[in-house]
MARGU-24796 format. One line per field, with one value per residue (C-alpha): residue in three letters; z, x, y; chain; residue number from 0. Coordinates in Angstrom, 3 decimals. Layout:
BEGIN
resn <- c(Ala / ...)
up <- c(Z / ...)
east <- c(X / ...)
north <- c(Y / ...)
chain <- c(A / ...)
resi <- c(NUM / ...)
END
This chain:
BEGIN
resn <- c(Unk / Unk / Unk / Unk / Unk / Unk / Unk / Unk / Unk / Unk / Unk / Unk / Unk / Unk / Unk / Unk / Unk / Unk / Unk / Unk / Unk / Unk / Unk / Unk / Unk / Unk / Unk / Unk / Unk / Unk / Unk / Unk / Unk / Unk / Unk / Unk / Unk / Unk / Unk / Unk / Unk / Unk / Unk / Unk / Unk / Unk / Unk / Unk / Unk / Unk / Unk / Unk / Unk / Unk / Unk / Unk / Unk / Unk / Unk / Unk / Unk / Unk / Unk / Unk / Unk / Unk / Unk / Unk / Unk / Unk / Unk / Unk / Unk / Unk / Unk / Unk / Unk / Unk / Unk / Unk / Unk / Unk / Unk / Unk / Unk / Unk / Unk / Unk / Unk / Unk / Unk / Unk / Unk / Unk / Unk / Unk / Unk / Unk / Unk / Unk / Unk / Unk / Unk / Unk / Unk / Unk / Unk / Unk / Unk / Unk / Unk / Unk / Unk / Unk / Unk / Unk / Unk / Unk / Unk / Unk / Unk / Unk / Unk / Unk / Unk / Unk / Unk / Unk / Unk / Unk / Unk / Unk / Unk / Unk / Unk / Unk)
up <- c(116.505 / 118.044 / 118.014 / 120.283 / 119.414 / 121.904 / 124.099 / 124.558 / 125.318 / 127.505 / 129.447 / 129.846 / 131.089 / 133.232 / 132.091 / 129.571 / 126.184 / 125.715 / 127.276 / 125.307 / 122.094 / 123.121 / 123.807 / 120.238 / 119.220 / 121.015 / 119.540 / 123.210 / 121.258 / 117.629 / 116.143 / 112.974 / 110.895 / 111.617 / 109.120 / 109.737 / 109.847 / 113.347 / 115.043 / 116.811 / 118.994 / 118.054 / 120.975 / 121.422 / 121.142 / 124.189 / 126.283 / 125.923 / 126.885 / 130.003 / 131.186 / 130.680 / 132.681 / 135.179 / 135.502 / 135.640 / 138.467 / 141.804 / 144.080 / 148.022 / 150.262 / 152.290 / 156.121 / 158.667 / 159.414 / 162.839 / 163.429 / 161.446 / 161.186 / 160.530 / 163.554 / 162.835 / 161.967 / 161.501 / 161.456 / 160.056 / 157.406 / 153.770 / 152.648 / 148.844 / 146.223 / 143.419 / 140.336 / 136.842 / 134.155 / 136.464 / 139.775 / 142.507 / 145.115 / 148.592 / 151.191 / 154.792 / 158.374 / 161.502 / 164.394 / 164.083 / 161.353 / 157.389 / 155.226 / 151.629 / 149.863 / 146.078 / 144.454 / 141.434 / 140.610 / 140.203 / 143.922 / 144.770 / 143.428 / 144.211 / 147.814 / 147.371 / 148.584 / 148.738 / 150.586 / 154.099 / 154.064 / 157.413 / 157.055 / 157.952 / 156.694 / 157.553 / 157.262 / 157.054 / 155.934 / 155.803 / 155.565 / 157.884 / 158.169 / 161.981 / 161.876 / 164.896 / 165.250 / 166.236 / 169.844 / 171.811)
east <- c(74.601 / 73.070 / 69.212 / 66.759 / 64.216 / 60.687 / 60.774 / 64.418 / 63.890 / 61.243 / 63.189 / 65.819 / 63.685 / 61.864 / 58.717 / 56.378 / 55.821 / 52.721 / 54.158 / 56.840 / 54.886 / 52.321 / 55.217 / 56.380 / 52.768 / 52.887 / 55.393 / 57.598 / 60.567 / 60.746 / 60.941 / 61.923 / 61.339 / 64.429 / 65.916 / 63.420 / 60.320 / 60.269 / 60.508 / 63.534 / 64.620 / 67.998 / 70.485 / 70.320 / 67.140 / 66.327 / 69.474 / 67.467 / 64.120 / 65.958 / 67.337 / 64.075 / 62.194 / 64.244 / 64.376 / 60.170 / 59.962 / 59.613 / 62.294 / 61.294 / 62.196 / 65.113 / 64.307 / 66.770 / 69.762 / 69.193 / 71.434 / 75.639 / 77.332 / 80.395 / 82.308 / 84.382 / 82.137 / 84.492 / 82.346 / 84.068 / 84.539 / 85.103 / 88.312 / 89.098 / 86.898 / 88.804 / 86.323 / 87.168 / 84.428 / 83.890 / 85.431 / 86.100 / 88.345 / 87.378 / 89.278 / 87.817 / 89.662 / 88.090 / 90.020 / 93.426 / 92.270 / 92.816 / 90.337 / 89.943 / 87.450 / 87.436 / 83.824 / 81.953 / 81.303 / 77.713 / 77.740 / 79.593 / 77.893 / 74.715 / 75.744 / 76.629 / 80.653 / 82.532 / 84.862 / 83.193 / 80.411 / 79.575 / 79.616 / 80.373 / 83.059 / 81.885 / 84.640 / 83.787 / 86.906 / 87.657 / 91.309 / 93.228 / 96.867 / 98.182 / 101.818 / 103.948 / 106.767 / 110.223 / 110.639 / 113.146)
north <- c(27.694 / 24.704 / 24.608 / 22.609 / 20.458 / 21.647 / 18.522 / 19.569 / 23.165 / 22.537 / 19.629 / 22.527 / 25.133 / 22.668 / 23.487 / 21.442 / 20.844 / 22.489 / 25.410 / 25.693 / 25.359 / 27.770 / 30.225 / 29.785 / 30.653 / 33.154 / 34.678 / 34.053 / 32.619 / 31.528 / 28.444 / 26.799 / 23.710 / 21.426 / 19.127 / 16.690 / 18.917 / 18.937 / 22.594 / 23.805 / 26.971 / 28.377 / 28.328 / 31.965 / 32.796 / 29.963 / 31.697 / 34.926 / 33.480 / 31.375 / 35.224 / 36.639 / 33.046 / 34.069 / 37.621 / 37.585 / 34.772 / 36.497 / 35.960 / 35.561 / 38.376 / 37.485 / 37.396 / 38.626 / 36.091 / 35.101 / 32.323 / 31.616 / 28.924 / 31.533 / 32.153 / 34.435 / 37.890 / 41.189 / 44.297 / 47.001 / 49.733 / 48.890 / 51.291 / 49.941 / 48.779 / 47.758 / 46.697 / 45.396 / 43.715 / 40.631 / 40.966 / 43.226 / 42.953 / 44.528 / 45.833 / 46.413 / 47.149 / 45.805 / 47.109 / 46.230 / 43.530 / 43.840 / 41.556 / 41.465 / 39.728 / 38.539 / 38.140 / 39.101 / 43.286 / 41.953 / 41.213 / 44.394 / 46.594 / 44.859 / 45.420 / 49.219 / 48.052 / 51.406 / 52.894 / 54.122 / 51.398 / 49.605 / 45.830 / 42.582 / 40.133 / 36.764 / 34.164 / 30.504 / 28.079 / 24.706 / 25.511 / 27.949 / 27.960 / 28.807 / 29.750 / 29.907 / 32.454 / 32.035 / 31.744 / 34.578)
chain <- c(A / A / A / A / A / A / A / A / A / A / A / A / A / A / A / A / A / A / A / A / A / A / A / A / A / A / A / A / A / A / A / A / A / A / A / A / A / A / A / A / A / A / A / A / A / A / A / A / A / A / A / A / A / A / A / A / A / A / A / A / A / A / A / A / A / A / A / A / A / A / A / A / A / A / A / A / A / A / A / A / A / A / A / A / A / A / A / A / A / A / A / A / A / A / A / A / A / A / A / A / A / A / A / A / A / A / A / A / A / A / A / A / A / A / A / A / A / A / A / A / A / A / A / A / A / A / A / A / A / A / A / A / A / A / A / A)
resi <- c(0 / 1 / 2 / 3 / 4 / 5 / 6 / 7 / 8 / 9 / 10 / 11 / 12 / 13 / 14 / 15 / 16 / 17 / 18 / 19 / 20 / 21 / 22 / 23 / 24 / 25 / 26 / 27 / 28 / 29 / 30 / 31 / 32 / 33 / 34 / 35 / 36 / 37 / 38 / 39 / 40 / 41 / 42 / 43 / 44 / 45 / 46 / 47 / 48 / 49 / 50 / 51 / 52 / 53 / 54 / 55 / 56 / 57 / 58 / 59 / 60 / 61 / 62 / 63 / 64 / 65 / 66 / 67 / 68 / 69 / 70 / 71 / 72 / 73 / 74 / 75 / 76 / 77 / 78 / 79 / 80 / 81 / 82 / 83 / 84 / 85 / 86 / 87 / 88 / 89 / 90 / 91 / 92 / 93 / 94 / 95 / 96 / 97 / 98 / 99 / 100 / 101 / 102 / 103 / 104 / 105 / 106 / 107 / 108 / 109 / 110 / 111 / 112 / 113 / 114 / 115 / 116 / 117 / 118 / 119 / 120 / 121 / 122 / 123 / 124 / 125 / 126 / 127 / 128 / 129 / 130 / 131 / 132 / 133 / 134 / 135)
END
């Protein structure tokens, strides 16, 4: 397990030195003596702290999107929602259109994605193939 001296921990936390050593005296996150004498934070123990940091800092409130730089914006119903550990894919129909969409279940269920759900699949790509059929 790696450990972090507290100018390190602090440097990754972006936060000071004195902070971080008043946390440990605080009882925030525990430290021990290093090799050297000097105190360091066990990898873990700062992971936990970093998830905590940022679970605790308020997030802003998201205004209303006013203005895309996405074109292409298909409103329709979402019809599959197919979730493992990490991903889910998501199937919606708009009109005559099929889209899926691959992201994270965090963001799926975050979203409430299920079958029946109105939304919007916003499509922004730096790559689009155009195909042209065979001509009668």
């Amino acid at each position: 397990m790696p450990h972090f001296r507290i100018k390190e921990a602090a440097d990754l936390l972006g936060v000071s030195d004195d902070t971080m050593r008043r946390w440990v005296e605080q009882d925030r996150v525990s430290a021990t003596a290093d090799d050297s004498g000097k105190l360091a934070i066990a990898g873990d123990d700062l992971a936990r702290l970093a998830h905590t940091l940022a679970e605790e800092t308020p997030r802003p409130k998201p205004r209303p999107v006013v203005a895309e730089s996405a074109r292409n914006r298909f409103v329709g119903l979402v019809t599959r929602v197919v979730k493992d550990t990490v991903m889910a894919q998501v199937e919606m129909q708009s009109g005559p259109h099929r889209i899926v969409s691959l992201m994270s279940r965090e963001a799926a269920d975050e979203l409430g994605l299920e079958p029946g759900v109105l939304a919007t699949a916003s499509v922004k790509s730096t790559n689009v193939i155009i195909e042209l059929p065979e001509q009668p």
